[in-house]
DRENPA-3360 file (N, C-alpha, C; in nm, 2 decimals, always signed):
BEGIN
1 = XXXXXXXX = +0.08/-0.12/+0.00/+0.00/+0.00/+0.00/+0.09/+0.13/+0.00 ~ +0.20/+0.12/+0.06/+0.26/+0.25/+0.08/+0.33/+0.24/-0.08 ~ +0.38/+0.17/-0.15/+0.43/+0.17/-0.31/+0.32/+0.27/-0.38 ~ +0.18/+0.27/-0.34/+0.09/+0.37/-0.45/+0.09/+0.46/-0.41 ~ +0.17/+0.53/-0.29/+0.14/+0.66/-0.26/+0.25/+0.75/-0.33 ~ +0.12/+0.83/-0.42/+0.23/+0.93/-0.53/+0.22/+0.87/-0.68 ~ +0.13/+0.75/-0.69/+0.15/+0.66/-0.80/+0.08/+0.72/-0.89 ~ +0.09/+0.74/-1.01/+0.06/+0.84/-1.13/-0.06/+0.72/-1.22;
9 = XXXXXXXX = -0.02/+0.65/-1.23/-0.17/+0.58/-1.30/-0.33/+0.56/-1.31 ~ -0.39/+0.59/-1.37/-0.51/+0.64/-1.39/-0.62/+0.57/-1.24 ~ -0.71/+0.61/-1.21/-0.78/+0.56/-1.11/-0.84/+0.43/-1.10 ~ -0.89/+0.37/-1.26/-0.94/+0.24/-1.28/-0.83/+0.12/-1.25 ~ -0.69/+0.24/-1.29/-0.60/+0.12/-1.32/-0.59/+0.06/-1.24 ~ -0.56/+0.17/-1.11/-0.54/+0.15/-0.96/-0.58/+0.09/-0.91 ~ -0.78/+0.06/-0.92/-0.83/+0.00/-0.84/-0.82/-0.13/-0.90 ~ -0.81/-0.19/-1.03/-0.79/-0.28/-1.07/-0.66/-0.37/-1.04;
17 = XXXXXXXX = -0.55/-0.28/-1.00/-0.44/-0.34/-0.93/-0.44/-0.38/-0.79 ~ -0.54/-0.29/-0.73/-0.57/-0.34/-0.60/-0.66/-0.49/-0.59 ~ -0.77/-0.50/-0.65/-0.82/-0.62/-0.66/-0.74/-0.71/-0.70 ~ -0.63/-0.71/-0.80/-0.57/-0.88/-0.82/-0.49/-0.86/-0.72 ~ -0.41/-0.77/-0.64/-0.33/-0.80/-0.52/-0.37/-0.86/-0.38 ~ -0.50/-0.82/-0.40/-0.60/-0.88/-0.29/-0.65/-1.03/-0.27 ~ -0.65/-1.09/-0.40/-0.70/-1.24/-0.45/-0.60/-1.35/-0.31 ~ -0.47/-1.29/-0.30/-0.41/-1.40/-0.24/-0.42/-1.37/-0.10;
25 = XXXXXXXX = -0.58/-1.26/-0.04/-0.53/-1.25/+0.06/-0.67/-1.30/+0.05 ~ -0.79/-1.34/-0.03/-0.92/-1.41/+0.03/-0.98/-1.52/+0.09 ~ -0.87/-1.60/+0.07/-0.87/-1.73/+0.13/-0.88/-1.71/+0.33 ~ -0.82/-1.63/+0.35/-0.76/-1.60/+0.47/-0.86/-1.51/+0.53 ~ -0.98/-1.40/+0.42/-1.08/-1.36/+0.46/-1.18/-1.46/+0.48 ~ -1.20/-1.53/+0.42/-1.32/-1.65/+0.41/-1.35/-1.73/+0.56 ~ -1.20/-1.75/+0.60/-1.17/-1.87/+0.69/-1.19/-1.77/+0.85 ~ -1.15/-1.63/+0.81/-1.20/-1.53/+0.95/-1.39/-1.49/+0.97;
33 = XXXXXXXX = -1.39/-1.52/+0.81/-1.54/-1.48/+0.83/-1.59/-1.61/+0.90 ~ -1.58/-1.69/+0.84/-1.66/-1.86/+0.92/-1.62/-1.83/+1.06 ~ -1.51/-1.82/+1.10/-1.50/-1.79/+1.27/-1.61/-1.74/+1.33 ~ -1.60/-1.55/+1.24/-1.71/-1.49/+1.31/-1.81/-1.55/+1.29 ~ -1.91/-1.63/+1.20/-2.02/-1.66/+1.21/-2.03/-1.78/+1.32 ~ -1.93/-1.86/+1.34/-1.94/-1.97/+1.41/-1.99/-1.88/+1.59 ~ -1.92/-1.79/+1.62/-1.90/-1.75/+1.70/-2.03/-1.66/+1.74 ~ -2.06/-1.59/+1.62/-2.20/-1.50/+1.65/-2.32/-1.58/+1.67;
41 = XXXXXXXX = -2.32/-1.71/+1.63/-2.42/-1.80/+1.61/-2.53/-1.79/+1.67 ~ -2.61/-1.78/+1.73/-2.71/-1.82/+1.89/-2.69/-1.93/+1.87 ~ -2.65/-2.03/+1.98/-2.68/-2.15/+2.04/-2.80/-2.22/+2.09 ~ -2.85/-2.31/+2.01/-2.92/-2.36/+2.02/-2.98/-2.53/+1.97 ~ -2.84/-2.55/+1.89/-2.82/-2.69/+1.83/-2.86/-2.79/+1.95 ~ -2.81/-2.79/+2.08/-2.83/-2.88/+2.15/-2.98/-2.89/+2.18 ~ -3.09/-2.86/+2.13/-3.21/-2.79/+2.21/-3.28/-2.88/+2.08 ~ -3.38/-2.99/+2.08/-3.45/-3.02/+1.98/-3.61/-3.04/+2.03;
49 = XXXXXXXX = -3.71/-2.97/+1.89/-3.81/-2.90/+1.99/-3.89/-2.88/+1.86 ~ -4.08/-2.88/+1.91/-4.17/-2.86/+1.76/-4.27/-2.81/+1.85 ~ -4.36/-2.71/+1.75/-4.42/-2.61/+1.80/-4.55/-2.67/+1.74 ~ -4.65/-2.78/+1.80/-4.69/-2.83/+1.71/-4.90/-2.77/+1.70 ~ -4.87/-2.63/+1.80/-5.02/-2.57/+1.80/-5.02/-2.47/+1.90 ~ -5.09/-2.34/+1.85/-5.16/-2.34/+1.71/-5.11/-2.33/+1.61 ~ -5.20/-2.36/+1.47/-5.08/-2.31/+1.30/-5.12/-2.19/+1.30 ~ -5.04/-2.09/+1.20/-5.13/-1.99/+1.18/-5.26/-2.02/+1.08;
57 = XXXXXXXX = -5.35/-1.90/+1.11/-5.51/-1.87/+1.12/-5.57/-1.85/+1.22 ~ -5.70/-1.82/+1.23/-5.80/-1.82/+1.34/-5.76/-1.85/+1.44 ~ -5.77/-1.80/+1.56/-5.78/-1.89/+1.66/-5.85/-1.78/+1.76 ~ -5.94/-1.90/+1.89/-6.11/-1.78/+1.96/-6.12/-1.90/+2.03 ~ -6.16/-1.89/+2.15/-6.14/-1.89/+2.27/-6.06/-2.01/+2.35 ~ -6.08/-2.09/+2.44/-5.97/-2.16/+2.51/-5.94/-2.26/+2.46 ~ -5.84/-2.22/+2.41/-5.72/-2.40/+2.30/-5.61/-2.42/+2.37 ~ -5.56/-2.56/+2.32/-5.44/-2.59/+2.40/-5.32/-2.50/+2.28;
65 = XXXXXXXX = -5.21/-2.49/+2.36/-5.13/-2.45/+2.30/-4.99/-2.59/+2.36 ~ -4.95/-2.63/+2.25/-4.86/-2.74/+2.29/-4.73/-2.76/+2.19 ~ -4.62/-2.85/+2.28/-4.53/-2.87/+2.18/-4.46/-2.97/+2.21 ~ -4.34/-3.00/+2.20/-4.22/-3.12/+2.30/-4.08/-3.03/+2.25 ~ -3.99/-3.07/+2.35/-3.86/-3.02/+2.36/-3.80/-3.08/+2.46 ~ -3.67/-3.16/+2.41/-3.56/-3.22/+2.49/-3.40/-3.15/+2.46 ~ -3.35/-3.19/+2.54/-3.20/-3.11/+2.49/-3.09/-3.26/+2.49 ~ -2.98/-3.23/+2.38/-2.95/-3.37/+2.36/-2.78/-3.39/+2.45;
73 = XXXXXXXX = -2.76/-3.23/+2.51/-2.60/-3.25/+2.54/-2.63/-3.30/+2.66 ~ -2.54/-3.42/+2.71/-2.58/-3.48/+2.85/-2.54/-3.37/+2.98 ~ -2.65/-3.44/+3.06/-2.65/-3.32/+3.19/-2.75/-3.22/+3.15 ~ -2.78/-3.17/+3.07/-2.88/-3.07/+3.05/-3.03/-3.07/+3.05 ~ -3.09/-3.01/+3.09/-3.25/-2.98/+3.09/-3.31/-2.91/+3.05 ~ -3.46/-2.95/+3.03/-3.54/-2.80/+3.00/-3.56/-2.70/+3.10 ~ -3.53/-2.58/+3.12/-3.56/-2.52/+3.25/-3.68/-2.41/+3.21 ~ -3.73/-2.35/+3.07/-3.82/-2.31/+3.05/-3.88/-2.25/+2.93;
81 = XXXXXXXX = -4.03/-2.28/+2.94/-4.09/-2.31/+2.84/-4.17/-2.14/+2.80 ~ -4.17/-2.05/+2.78/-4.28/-1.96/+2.72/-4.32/-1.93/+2.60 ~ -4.46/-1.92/+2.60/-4.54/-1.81/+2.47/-4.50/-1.69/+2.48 ~ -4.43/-1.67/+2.35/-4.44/-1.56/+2.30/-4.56/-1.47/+2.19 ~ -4.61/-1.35/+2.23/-4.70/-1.30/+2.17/-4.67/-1.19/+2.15 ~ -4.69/-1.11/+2.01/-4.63/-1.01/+1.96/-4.46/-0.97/+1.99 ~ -4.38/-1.04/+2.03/-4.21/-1.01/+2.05/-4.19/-1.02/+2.17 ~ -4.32/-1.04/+2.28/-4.29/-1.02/+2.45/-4.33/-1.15/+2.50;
89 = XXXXXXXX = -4.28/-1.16/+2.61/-4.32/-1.30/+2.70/-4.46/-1.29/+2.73 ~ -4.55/-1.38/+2.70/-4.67/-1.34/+2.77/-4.72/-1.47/+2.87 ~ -4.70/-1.57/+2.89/-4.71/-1.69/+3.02/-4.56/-1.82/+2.97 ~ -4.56/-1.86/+3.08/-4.51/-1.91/+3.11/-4.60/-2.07/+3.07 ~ -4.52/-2.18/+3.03/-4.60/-2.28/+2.99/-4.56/-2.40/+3.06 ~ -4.63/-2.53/+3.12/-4.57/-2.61/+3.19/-4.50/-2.68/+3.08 ~ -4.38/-2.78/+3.17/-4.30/-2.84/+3.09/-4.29/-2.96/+3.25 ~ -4.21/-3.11/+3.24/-4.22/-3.14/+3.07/-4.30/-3.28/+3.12;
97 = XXXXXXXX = -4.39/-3.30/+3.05/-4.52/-3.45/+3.04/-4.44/-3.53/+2.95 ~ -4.49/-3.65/+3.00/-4.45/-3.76/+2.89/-4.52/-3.80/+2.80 ~ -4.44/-3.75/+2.63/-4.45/-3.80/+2.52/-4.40/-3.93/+2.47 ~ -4.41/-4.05/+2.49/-4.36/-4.13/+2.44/-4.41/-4.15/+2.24 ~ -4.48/-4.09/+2.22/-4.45/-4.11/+2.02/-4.31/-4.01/+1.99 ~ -4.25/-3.91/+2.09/-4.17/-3.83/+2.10/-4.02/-3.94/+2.10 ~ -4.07/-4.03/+2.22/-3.91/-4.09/+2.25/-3.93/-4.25/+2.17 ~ -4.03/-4.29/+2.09/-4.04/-4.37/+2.00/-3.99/-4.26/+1.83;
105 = XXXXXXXX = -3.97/-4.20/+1.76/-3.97/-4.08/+1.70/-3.81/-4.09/+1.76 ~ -3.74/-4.10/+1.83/-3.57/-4.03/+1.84/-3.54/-4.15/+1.93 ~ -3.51/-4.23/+1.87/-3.46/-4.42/+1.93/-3.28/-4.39/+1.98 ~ -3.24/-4.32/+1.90/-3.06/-4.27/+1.90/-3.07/-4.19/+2.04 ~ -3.16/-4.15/+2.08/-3.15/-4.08/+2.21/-3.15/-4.16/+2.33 ~ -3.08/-4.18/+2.45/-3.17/-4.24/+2.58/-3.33/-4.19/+2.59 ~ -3.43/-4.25/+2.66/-3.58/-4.26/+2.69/-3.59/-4.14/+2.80 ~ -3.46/-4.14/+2.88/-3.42/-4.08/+2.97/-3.48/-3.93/+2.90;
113 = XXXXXXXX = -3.37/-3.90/+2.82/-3.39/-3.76/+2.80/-3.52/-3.72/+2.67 ~ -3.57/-3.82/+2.62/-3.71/-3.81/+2.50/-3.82/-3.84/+2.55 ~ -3.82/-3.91/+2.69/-3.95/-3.90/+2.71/-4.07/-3.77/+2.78 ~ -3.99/-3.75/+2.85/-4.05/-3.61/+2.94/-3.99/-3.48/+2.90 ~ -4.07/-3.50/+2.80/-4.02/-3.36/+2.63/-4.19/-3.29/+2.65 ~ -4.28/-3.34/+2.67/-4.43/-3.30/+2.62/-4.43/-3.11/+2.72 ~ -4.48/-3.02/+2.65/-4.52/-2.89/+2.77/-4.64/-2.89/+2.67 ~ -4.73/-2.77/+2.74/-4.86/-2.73/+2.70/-4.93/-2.64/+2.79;
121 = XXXXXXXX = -5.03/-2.63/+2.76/-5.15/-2.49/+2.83/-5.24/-2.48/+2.78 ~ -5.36/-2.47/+2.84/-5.49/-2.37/+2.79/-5.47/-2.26/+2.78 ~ -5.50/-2.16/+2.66/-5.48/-2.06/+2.67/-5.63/-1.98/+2.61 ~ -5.66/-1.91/+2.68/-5.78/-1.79/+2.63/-5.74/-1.68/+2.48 ~ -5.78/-1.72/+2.38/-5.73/-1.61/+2.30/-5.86/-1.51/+2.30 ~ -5.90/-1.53/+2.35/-6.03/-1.36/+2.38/-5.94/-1.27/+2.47 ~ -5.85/-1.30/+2.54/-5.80/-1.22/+2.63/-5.71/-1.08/+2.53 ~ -5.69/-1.17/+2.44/-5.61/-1.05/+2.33/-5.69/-0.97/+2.27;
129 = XXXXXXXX = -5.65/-0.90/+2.22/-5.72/-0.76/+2.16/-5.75/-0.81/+2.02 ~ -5.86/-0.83/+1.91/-5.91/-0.85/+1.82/-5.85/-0.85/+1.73 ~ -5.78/-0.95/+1.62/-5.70/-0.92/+1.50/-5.60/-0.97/+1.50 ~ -5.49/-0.94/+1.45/-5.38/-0.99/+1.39/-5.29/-0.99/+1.48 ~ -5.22/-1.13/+1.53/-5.10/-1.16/+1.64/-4.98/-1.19/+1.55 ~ -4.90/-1.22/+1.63/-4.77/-1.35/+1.62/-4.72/-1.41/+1.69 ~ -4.71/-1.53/+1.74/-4.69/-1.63/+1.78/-4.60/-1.68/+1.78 ~ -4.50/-1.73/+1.96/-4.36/-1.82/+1.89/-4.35/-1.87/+2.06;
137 = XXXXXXXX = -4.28/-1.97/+2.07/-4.22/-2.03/+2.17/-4.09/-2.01/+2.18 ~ -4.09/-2.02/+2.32/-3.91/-1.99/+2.29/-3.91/-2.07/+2.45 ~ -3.74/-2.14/+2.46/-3.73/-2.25/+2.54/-3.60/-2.22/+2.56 ~ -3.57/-2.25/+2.70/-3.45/-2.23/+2.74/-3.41/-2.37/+2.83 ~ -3.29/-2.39/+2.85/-3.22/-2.49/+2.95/-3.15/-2.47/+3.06 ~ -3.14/-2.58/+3.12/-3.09/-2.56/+3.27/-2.92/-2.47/+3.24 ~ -2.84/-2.48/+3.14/-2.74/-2.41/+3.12/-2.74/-2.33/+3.01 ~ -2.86/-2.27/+2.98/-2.88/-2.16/+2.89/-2.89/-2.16/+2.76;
145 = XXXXXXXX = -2.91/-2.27/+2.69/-2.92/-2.31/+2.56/-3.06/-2.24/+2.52 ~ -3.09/-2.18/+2.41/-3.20/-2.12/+2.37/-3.26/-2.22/+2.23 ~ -3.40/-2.20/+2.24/-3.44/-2.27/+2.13/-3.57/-2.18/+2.12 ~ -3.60/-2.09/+1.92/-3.71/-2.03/+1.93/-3.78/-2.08/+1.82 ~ -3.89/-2.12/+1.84/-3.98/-2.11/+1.71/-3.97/-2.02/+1.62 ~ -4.02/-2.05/+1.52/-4.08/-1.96/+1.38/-4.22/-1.88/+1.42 ~ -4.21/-1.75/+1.36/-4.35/-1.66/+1.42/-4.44/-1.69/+1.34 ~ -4.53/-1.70/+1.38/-4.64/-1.77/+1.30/-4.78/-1.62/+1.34;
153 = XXXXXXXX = -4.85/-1.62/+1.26/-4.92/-1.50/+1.22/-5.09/-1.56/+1.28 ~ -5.18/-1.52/+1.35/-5.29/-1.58/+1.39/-5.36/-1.42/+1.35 ~ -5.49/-1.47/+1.36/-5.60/-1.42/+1.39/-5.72/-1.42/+1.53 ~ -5.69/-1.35/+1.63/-5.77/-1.38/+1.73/-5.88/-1.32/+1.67 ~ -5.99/-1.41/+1.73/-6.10/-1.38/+1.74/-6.18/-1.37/+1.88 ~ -6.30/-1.30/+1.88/-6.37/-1.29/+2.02/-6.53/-1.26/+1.98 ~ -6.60/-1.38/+2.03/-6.72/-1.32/+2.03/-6.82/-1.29/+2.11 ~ -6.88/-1.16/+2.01/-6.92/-1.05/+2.07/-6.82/-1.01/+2.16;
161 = XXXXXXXX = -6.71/-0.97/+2.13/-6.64/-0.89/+2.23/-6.61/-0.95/+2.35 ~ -6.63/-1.05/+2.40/-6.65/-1.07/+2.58/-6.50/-1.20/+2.59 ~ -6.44/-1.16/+2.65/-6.38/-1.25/+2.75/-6.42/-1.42/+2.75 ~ -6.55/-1.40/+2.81/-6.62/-1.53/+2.83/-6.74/-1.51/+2.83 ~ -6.78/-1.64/+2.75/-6.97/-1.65/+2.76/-6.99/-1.70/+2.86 ~ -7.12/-1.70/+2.92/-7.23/-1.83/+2.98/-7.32/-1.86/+2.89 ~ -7.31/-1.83/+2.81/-7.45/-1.82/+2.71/-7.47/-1.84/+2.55 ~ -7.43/-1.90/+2.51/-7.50/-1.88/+2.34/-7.63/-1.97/+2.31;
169 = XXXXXXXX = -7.71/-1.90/+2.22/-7.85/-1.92/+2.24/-7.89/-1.92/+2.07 ~ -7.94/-2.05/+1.99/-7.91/-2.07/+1.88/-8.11/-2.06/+1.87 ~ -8.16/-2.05/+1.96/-8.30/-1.99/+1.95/-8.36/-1.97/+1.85 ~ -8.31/-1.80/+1.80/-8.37/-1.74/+1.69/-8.24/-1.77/+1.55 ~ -8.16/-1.84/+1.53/-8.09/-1.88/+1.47/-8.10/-1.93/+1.34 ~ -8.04/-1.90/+1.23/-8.03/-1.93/+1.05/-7.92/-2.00/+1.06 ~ -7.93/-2.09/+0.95/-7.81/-2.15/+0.92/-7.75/-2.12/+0.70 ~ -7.68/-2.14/+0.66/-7.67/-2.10/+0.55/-7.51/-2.17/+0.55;
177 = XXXXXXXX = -7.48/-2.20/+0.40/-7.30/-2.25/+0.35/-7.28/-2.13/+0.28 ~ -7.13/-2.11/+0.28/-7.12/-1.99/+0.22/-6.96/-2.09/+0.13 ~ -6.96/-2.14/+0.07/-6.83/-2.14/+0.03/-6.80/-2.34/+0.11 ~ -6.71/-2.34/+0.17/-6.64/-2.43/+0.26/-6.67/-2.39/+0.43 ~ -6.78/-2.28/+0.48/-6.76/-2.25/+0.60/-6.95/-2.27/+0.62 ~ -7.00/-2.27/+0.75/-7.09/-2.25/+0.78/-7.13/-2.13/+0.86 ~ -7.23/-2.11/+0.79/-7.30/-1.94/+0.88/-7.35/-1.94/+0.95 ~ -7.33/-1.92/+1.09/-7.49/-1.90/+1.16/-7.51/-1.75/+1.19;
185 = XXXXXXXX = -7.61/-1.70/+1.19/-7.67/-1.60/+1.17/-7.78/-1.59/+1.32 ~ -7.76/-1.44/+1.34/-7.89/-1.46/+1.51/-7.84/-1.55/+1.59 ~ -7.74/-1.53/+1.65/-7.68/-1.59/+1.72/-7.66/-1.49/+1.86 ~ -7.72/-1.54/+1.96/-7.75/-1.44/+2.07/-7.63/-1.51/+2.17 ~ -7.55/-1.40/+2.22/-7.44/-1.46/+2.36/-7.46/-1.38/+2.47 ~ -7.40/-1.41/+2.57/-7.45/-1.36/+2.71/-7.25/-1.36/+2.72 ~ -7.23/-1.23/+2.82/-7.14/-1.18/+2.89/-7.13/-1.23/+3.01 ~ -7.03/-1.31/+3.05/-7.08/-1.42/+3.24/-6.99/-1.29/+3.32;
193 = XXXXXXXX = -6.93/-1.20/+3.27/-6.91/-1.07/+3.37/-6.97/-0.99/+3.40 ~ -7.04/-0.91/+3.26/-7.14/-0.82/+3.33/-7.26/-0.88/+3.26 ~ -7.30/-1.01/+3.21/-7.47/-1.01/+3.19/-7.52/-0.95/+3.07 ~ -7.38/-0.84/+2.97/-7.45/-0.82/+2.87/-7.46/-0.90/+2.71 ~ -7.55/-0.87/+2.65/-7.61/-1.00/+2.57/-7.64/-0.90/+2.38 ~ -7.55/-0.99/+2.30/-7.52/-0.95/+2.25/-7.56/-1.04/+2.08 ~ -7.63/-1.00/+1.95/-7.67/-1.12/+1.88/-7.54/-1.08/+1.74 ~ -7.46/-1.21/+1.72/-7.33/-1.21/+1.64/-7.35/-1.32/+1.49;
201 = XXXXXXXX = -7.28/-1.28/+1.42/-7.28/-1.36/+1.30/-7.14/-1.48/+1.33 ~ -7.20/-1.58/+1.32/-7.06/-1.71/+1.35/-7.04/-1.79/+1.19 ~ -6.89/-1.78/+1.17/-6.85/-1.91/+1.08/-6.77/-1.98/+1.09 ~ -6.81/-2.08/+1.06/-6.73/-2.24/+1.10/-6.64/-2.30/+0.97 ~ -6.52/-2.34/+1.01/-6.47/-2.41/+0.90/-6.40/-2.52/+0.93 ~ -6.37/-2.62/+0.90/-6.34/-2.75/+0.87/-6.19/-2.71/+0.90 ~ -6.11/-2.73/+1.06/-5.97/-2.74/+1.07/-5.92/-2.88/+1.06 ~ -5.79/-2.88/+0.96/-5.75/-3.03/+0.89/-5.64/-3.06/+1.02;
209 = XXXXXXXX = -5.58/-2.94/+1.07/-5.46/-2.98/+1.14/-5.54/-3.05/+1.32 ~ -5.65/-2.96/+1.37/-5.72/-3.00/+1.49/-5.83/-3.12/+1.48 ~ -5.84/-3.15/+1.32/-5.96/-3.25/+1.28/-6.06/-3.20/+1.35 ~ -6.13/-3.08/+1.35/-6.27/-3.02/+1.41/-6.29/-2.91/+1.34 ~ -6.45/-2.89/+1.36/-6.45/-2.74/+1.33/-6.44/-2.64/+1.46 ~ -6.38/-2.53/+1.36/-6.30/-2.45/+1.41/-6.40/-2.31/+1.36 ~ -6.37/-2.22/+1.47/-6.44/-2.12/+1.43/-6.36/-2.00/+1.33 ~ -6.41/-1.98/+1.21/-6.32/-1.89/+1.14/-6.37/-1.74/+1.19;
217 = XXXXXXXX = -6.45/-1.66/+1.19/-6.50/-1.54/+1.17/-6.64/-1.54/+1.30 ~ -6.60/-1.37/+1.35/-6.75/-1.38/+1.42/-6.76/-1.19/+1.41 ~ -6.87/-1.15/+1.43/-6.89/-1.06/+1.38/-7.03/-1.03/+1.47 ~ -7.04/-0.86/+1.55/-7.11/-0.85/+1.63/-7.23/-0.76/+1.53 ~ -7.40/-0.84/+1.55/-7.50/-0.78/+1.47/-7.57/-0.69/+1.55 ~ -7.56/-0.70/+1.62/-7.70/-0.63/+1.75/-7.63/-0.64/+1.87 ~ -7.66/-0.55/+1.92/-7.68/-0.55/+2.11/-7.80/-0.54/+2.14 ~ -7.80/-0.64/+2.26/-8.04/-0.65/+2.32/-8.00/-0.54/+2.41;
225 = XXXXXXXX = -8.09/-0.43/+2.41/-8.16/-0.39/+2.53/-8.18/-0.41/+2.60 ~ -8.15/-0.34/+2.76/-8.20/-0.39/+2.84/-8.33/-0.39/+2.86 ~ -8.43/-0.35/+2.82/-8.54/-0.39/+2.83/-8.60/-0.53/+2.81 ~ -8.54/-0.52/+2.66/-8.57/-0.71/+2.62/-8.49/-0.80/+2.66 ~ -8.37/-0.78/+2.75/-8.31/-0.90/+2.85/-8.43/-0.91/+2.94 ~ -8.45/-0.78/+3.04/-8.54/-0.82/+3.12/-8.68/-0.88/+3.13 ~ -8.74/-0.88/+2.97/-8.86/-0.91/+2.86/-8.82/-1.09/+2.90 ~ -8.71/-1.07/+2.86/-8.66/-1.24/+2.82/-8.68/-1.31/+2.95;
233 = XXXXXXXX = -8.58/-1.30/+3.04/-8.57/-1.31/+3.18/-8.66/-1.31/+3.30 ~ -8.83/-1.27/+3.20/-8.93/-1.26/+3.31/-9.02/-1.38/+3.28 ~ -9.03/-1.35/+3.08/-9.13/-1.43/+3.02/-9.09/-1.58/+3.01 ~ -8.95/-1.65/+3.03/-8.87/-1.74/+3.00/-8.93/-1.81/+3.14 ~ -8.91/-1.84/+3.25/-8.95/-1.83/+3.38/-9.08/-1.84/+3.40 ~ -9.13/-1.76/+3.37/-9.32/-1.76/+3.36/-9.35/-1.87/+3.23 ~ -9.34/-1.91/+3.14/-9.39/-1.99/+3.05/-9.33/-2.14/+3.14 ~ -9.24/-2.16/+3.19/-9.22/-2.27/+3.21/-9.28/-2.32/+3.35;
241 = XXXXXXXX = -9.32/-2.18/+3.40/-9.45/-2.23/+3.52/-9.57/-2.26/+3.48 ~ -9.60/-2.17/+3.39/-9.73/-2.20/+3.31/-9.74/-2.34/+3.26 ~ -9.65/-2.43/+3.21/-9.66/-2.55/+3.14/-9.65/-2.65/+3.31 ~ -9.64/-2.64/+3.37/-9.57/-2.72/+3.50/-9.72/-2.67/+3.56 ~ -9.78/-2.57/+3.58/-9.89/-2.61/+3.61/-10.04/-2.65/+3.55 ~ -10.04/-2.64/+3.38/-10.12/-2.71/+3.30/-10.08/-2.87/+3.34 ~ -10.04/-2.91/+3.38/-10.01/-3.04/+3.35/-9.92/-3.13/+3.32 ~ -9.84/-3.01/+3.22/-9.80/-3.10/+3.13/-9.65/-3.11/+3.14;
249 = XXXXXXXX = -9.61/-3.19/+3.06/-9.43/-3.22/+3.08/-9.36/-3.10/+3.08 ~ -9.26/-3.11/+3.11/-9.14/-3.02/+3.11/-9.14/-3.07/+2.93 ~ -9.13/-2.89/+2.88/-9.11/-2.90/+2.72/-8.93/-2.95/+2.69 ~ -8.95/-3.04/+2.61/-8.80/-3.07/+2.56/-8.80/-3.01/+2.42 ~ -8.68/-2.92/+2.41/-8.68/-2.85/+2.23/-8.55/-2.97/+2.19 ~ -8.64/-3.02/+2.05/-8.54/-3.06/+1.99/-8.48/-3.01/+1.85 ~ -8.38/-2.97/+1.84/-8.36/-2.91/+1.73/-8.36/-2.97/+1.61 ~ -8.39/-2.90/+1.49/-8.38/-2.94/+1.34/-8.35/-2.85/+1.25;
257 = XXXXXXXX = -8.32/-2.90/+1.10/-8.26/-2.78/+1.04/-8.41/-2.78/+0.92 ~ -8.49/-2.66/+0.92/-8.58/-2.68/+0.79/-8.56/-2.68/+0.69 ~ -8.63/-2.71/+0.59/-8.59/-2.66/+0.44/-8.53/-2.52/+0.45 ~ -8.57/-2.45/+0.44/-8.55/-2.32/+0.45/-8.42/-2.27/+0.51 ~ -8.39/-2.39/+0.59/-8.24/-2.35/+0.69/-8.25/-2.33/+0.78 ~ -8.37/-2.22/+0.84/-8.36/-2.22/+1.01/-8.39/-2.30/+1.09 ~ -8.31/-2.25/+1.21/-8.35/-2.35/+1.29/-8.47/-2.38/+1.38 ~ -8.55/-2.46/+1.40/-8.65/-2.45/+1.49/-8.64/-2.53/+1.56;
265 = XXXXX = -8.71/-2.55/+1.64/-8.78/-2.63/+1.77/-8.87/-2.67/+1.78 ~ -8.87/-2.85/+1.78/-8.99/-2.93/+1.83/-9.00/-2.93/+1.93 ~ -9.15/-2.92/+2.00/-9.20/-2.94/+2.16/-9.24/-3.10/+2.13 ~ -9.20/-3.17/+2.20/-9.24/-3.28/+2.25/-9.29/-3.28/+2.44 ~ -9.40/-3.30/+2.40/-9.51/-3.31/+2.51/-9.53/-3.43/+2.59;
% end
């Protein structure tokens, strides 16, 4: 480098001299760079682990959330399990139950360390705020080994807004297909905090990964009045004294779907 200072040859030439003088020094860059990457790495090879619910999509009110994770360097442990939601810690998740399809699935391991891999939770996704999350686990060990999931993108749902039902009431209720999902329509819920009652649009769709239906979409149509709660809650009570003192049976509704779709109710007497 100090030979070019003062050096009269054009600029391209220059830098073109600088690149082939460089060539015999790349080998020697290459083998510093793999260092640093070896070294910046996060650690976490020892840590083997599947995030196996929820996938992204939908997800509305209390599901398990589950996975397995063992660590393979001897002496080590799982020391802890959390959900992560939106980039922050949000509970803590138990660890670790026994999976045995886990420690049948990794035979090269002792049973010792594959079988009591299983963690999990109920978790409320009403508790979240309406819309678009992301989701990840992240696991640590007794000597600090980290292991994180892939963020996975959900949709909480909540219906009618509430925390928790005591109540959905398929009463005044439509049914209708719209595609691959089911509609229900007039779909009346009750609030078990404060009592208020609310009529919402529900759609169902066919989850492949939970083999159930799963709720996709819910959508608030009405709020009742308090007047016609209290309407509901007087007349509901009084008709079933009325039948109890005609005579006659306690009415059983059984449900059916009409031509038409809605739902109604047979009294059987």
């Amino acid at each position: 480098m100090v030979a070019l200072v003062g050096w009269k040859k054009p600029p391209i030439l220059a830098w073109s001299y600088l690149m082939k003088s460089s060539l015999s020094l790349r080998p020697l860059w290459l083998l510093f760079s793999l260092l640093l990457v070896h070294v910046s790495a996060p650690v976490h090879a020892a840590i083997t682990a599947f995030f196996e619910s929820p996938f992204s999509g939908s997800v509305a009110g209390v599901q398990v959330v589950r996975g397995w994770a063992f660590v393979t360097e001897p002496g080590d442990t799982i020391a802890r399990v959390e959900l992560v939601v939106d980039g922050a810690p949000a509970v803590t998740i138990p660890c670790c139950g026994d999976r045995g399809d886990v420690a049948a699935a990794y035979p090269q391991y002792p049973p010792a360390v594959t079988l009591r891999s299983g963690w999990g939770l109920t978790f409320n996704w009403s508790l979240l705020p309406p819309g678009l999350h992301t989701v990840q686990v992240e696991i640590t060990s007794a000597q600090g080994q980290q292991w994180r999931s892939e963020a996975r993108a959900v949709e909480a749902l909540t219906v009618g807004g509430f925390e928790f039902l005591d109540l959905l009431s398929l009463a005044d209720a439509t049914v209708r297909l719209a595609g691959d999902e089911i509609v229900l329509e007039h779909v009346w819920v009750r609030d078990q905090a404060g009592g208020q009652e609310r009529e919402v649009t529900l759609r169902l769709r066919w989850d492949p990964s939970a083999q159930t239906l799963a709720l996709s979409g819910a959508v608030i149509t009405a709020e009742l009045t308090s007047l016609r709660s209290t309407l509901r809650g007087v007349l509901t009570p009084l008709w079933r004294w009325l039948a109890r003192a005609s005579g006659a049976r306690e009415v059983q509704p059984e449900r059916a779907l009409s031509a038409s779709g809605r739902v109604r109710a047979r009294m059987r007497w």
